[in-house]
KOLMI-782170 format. One record per residue: residue number from 1; x, y, z of N, C-alpha, C in turn. Coordinates in Angstrom, 2 decimals. Example, Ala and Ser with C-alpha at 12.3 -4.5 7.8 and 13.67 -1.06 7.14 Angstrom:
{1,{13.19,-5.69,7.80},{12.30,-4.50,7.80},{13.20,-3.30,7.80}}
{2,{12.85,-2.25,7.08},{13.67,-1.06,7.14},{12.90,0.03,7.87}}
! end
This chain:
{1,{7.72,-48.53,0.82},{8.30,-49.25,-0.31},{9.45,-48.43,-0.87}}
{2,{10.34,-49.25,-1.61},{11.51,-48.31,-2.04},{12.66,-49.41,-2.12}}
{3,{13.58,-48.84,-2.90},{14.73,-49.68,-3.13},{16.17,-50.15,-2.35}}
{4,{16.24,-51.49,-1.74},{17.30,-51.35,-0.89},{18.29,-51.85,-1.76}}
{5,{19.55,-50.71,-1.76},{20.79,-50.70,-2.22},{21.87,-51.34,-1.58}}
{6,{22.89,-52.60,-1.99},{24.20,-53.24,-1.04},{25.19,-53.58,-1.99}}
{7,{25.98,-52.89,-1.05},{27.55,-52.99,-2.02},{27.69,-54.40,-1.48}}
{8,{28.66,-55.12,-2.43},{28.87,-56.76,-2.01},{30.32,-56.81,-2.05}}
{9,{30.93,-57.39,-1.28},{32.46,-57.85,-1.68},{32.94,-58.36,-2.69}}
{10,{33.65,-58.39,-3.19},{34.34,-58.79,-4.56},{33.91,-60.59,-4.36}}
{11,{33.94,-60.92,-3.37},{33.18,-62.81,-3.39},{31.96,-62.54,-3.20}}
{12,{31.41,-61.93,-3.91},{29.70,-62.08,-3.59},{28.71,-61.84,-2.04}}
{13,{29.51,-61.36,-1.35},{28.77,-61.09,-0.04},{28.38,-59.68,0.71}}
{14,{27.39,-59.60,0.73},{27.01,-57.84,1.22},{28.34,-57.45,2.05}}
{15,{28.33,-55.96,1.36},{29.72,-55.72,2.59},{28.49,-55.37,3.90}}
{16,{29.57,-55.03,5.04},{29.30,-54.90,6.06},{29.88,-53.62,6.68}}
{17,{28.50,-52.84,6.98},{28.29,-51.32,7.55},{27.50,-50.42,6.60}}
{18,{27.13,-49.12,7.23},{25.68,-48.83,6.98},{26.14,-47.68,6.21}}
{19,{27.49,-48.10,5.69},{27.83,-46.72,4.03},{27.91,-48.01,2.80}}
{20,{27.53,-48.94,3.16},{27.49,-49.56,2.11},{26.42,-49.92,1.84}}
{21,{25.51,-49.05,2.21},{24.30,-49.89,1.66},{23.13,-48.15,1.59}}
{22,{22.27,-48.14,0.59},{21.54,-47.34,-0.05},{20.29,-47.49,-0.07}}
{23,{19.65,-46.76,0.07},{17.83,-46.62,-0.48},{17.81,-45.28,-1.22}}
{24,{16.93,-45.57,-1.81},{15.28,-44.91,-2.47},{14.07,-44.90,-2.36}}
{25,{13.76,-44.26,-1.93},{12.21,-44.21,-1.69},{11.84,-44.17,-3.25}}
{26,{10.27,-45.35,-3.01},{9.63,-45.49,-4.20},{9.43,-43.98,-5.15}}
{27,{9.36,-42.90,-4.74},{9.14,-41.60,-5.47},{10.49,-41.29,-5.52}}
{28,{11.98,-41.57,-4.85},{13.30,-40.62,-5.34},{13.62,-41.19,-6.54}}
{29,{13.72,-42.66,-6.92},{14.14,-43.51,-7.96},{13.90,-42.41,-8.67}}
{30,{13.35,-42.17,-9.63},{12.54,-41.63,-10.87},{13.27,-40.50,-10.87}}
{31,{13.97,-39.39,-10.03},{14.60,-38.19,-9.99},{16.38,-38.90,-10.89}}
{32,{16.40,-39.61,-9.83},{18.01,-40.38,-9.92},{18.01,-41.19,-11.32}}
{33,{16.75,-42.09,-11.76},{17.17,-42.19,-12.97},{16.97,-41.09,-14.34}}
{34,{16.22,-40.36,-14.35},{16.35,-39.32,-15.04},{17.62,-38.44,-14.92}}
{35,{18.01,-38.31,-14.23},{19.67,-37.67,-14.12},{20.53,-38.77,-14.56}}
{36,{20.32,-39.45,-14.39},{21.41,-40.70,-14.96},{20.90,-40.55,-16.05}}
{37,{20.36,-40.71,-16.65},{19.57,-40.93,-18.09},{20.09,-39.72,-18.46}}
{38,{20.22,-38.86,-18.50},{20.92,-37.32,-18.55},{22.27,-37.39,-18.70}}
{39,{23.28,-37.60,-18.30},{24.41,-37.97,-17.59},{24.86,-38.75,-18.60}}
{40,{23.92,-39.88,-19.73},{24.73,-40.89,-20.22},{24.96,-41.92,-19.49}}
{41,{24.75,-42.21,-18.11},{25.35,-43.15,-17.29},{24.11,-44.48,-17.31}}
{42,{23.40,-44.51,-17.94},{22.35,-45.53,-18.22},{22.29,-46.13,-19.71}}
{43,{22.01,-47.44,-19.93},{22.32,-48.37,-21.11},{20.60,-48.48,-21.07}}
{44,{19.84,-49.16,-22.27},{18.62,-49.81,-22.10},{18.85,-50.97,-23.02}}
{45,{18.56,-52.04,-22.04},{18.57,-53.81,-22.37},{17.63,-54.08,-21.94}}
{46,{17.37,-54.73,-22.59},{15.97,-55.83,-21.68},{16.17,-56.74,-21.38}}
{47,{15.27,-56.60,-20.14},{15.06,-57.39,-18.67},{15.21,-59.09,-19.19}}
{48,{16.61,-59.82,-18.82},{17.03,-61.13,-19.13},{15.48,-62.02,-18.32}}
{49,{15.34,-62.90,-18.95},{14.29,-64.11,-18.66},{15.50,-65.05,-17.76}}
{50,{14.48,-65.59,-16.36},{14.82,-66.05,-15.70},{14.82,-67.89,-16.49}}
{51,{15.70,-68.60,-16.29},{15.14,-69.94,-16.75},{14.05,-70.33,-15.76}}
{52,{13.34,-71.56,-16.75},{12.58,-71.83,-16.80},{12.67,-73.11,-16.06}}
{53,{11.62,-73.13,-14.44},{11.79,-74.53,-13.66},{11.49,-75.77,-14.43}}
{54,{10.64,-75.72,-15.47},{10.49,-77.05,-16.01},{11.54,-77.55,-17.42}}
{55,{12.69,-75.69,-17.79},{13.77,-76.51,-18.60},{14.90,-77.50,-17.78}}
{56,{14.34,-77.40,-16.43},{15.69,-77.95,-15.48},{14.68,-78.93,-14.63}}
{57,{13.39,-79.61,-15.26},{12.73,-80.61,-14.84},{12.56,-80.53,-13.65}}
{58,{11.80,-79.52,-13.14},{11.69,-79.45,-12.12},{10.06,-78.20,-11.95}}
{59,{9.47,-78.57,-10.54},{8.28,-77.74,-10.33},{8.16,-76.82,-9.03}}
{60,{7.25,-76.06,-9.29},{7.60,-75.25,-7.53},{7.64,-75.93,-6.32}}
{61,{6.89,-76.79,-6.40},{6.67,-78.33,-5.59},{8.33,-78.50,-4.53}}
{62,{8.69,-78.55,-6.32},{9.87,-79.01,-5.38},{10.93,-78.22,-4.53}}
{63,{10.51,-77.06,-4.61},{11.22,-75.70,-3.33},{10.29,-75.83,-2.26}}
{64,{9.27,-76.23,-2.59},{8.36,-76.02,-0.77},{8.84,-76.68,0.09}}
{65,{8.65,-76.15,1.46},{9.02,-76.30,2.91},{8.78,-77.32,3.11}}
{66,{9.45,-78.31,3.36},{8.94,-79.65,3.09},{9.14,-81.07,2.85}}
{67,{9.67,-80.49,1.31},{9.93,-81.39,0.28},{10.86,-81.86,0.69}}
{68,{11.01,-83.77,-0.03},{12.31,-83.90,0.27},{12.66,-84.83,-1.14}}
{69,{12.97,-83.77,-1.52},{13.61,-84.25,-2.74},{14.68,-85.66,-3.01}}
{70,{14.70,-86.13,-4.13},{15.60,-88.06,-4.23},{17.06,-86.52,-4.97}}
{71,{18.28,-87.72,-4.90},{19.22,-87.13,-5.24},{19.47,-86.43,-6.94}}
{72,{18.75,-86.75,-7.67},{18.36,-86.14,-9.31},{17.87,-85.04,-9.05}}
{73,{16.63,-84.91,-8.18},{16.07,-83.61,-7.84},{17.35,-82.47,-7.19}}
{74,{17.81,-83.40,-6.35},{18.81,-81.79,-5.84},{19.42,-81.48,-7.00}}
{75,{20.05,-82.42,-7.59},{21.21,-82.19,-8.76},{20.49,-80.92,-9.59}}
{76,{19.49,-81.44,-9.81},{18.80,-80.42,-10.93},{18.39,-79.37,-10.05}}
{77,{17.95,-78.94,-8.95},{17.75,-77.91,-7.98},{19.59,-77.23,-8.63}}
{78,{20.37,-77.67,-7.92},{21.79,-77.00,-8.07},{22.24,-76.42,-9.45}}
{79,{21.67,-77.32,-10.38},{21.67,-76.56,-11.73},{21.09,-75.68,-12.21}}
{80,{19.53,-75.68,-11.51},{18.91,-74.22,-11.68},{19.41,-73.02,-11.11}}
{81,{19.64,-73.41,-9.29},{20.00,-72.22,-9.18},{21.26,-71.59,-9.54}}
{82,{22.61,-72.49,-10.30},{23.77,-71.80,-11.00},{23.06,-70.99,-12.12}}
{83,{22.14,-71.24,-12.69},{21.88,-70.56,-14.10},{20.84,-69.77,-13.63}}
{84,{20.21,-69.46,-12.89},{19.51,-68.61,-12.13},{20.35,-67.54,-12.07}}
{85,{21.26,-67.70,-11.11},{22.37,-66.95,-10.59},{23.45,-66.70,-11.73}}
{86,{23.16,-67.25,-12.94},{24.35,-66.43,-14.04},{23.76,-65.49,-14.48}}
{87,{21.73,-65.86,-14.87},{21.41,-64.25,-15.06},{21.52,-63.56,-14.44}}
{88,{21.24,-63.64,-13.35},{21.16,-62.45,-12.00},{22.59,-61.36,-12.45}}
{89,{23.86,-62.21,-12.52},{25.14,-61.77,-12.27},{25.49,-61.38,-13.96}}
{90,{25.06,-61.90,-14.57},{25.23,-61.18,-16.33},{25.57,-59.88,-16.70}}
{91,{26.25,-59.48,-17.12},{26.81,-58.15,-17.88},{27.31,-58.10,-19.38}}
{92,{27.12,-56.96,-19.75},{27.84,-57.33,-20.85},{29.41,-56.80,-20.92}}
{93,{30.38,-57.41,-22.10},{31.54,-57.81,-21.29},{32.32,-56.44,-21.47}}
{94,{32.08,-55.46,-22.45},{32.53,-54.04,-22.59},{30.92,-53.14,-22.67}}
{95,{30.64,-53.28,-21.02},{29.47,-52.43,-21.38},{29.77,-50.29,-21.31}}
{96,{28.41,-49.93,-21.47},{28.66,-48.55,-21.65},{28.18,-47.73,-20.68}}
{97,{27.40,-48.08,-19.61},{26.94,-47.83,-18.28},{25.76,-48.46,-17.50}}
{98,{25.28,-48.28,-17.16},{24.39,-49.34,-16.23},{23.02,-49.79,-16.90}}
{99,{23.22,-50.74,-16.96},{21.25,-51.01,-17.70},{20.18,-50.62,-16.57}}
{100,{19.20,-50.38,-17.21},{18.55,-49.30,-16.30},{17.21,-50.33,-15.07}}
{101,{17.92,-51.53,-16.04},{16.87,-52.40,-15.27},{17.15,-53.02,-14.14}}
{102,{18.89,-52.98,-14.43},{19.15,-53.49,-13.14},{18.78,-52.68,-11.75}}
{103,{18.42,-51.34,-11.88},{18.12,-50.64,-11.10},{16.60,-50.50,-10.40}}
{104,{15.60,-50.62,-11.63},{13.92,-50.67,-11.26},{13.41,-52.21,-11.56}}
{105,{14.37,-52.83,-11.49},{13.88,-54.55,-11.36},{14.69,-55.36,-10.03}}
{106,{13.91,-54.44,-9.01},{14.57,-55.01,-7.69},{14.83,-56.09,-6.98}}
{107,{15.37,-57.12,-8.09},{15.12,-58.62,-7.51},{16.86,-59.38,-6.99}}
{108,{17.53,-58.28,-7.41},{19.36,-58.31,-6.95},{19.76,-58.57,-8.48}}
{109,{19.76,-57.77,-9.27},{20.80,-58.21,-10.35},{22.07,-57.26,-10.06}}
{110,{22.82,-58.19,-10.43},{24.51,-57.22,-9.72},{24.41,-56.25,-11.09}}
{111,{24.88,-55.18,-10.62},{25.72,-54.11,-11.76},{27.17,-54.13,-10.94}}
{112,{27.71,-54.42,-11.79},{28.93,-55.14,-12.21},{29.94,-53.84,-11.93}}
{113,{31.29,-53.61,-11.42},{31.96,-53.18,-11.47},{32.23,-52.38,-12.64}}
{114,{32.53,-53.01,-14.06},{32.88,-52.47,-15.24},{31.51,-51.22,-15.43}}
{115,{29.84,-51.64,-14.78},{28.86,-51.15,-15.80},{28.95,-50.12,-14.41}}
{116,{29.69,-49.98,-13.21},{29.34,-48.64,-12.62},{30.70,-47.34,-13.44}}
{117,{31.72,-48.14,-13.37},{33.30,-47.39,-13.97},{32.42,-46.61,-15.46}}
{118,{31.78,-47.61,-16.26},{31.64,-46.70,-17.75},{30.04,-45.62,-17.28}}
{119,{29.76,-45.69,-16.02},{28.60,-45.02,-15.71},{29.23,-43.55,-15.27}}
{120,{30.26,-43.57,-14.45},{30.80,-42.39,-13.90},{31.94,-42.24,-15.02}}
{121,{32.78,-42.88,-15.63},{32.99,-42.23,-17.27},{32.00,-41.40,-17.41}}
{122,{31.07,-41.71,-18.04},{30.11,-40.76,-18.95},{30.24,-39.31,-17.65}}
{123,{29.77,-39.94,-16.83},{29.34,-38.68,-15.89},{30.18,-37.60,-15.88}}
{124,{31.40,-38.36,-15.45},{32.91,-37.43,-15.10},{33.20,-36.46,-16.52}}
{125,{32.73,-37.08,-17.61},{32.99,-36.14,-18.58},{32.03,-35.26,-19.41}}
{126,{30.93,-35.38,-18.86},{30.10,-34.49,-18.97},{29.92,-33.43,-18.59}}
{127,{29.33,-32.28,-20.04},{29.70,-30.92,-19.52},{29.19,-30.11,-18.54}}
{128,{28.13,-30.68,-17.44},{27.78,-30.09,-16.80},{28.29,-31.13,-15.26}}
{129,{28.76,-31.13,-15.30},{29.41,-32.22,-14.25},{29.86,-31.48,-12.75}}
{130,{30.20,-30.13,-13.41},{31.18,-29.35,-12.22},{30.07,-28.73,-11.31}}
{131,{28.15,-28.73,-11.43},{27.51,-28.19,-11.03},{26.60,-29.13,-10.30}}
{132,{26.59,-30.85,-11.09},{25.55,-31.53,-10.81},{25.58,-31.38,-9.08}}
{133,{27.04,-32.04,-8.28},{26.87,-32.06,-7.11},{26.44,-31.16,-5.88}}
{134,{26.03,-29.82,-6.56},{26.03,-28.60,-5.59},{24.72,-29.06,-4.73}}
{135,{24.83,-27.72,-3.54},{23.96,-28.15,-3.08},{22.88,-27.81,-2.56}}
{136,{22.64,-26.90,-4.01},{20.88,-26.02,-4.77},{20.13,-27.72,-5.39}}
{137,{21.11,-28.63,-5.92},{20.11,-29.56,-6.42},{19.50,-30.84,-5.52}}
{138,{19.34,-31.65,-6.34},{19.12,-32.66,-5.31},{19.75,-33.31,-4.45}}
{139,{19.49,-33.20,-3.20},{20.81,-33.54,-2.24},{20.42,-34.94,-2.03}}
{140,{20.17,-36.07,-2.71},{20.35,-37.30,-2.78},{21.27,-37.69,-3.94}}
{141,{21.57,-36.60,-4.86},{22.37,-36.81,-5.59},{24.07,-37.37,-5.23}}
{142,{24.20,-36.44,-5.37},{26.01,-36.07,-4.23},{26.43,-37.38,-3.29}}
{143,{24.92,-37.98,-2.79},{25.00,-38.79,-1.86},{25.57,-40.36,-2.90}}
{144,{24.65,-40.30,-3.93},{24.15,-41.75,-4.81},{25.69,-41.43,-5.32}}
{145,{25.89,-40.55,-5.86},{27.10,-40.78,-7.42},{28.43,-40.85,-6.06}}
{146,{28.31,-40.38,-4.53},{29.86,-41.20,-3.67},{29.31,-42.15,-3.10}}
{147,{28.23,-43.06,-3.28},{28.02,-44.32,-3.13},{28.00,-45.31,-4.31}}
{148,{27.87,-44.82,-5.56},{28.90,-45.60,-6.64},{30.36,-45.65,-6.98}}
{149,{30.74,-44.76,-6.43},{32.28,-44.41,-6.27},{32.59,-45.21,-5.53}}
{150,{32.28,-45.24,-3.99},{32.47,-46.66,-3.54},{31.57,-47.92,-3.80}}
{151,{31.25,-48.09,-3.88},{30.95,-49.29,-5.05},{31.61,-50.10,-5.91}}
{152,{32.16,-48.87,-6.29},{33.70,-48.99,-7.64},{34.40,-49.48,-6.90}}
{153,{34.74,-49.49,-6.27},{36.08,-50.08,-5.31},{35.90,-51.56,-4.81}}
{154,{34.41,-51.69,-4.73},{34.48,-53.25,-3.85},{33.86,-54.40,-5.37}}
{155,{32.92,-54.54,-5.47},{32.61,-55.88,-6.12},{30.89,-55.39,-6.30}}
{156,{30.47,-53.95,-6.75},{29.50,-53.72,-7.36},{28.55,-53.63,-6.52}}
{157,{27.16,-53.32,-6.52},{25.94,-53.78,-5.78},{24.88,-54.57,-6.52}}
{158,{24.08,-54.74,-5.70},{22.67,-55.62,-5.69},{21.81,-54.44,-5.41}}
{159,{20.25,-54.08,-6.09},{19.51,-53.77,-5.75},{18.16,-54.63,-5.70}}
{160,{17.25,-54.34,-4.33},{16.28,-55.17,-4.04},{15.49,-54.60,-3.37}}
! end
């Protein structure tokens, strides 16, 4: 068990090749967010509520393998999953670094371009910054903070 990390293209699609994409083992998480949590590079929000299948009239019923939904049903299928997919993709619009949930709530919520930039802000100017990367400490470190760096460059990641 453990966390799989994917940088996505700026249109929403996993990039493609095996530096764009990250793990954690269920026991490294907890090192990496405590250093982030250290660092400043972590926000705490709470975990957005998914809507609700029956505010969009609809039941699990109607996702099973199977089903064949009348044309109201898709409509409302398509409306859930846009608002599904706005929480997923939600940020806030001048955030201050990464909410920490998007990280240990492995279900793909994007961290957003802006919430990795104000994450390595904090980092980059922190006073112990010139030592974090050596390589007496954790050598998954060095690895994670130039896999948000690139990150920065494309269209954010998904963790899952």
């Amino acid at each position: 068990m453990g966390f799989d990390i994917y940088i996505q293209t700026p249109d929403g699609k996993h990039a493609e090749g095996d530096e764009n994409y990250f793990r954690f083992a269920l026991t490294a998480l907890p090192r990496a967010l405590d250093a982030m949590a250290n660092f400043g590079m972590l926000t705490e929000l709470p975990v957005p509520s998914a809507p609700a299948l029956s505010a969009h009239g609809l039941t699990i019923e109607d996702f099973e393998p199977g089903a064949e939904p009348g044309q109201a049903t898709v409509n409302r299928i398509s409306e859930y999953r846009a608002a599904y997919q706005a929480v997923m993709d939600g940020a806030e619009s001048e955030p201050t670094g990464i909410p920490a949930y998007k990280l240990v709530v492995n279900v793909g919520f994007l961290v957003t371009v802006a919430e990795i930039s104000a994450a390595l802000a904090a980092y980059e100017t922190h006073p112990h910054v010139a030592i974090a990367e050596m390589p007496a400490g954790d050598p998954t470190w060095r690895y994670w903070t130039a896999f948000l760096r690139r990150a920065q460059t494309f269209g954010g990641f998904r963790t899952f």
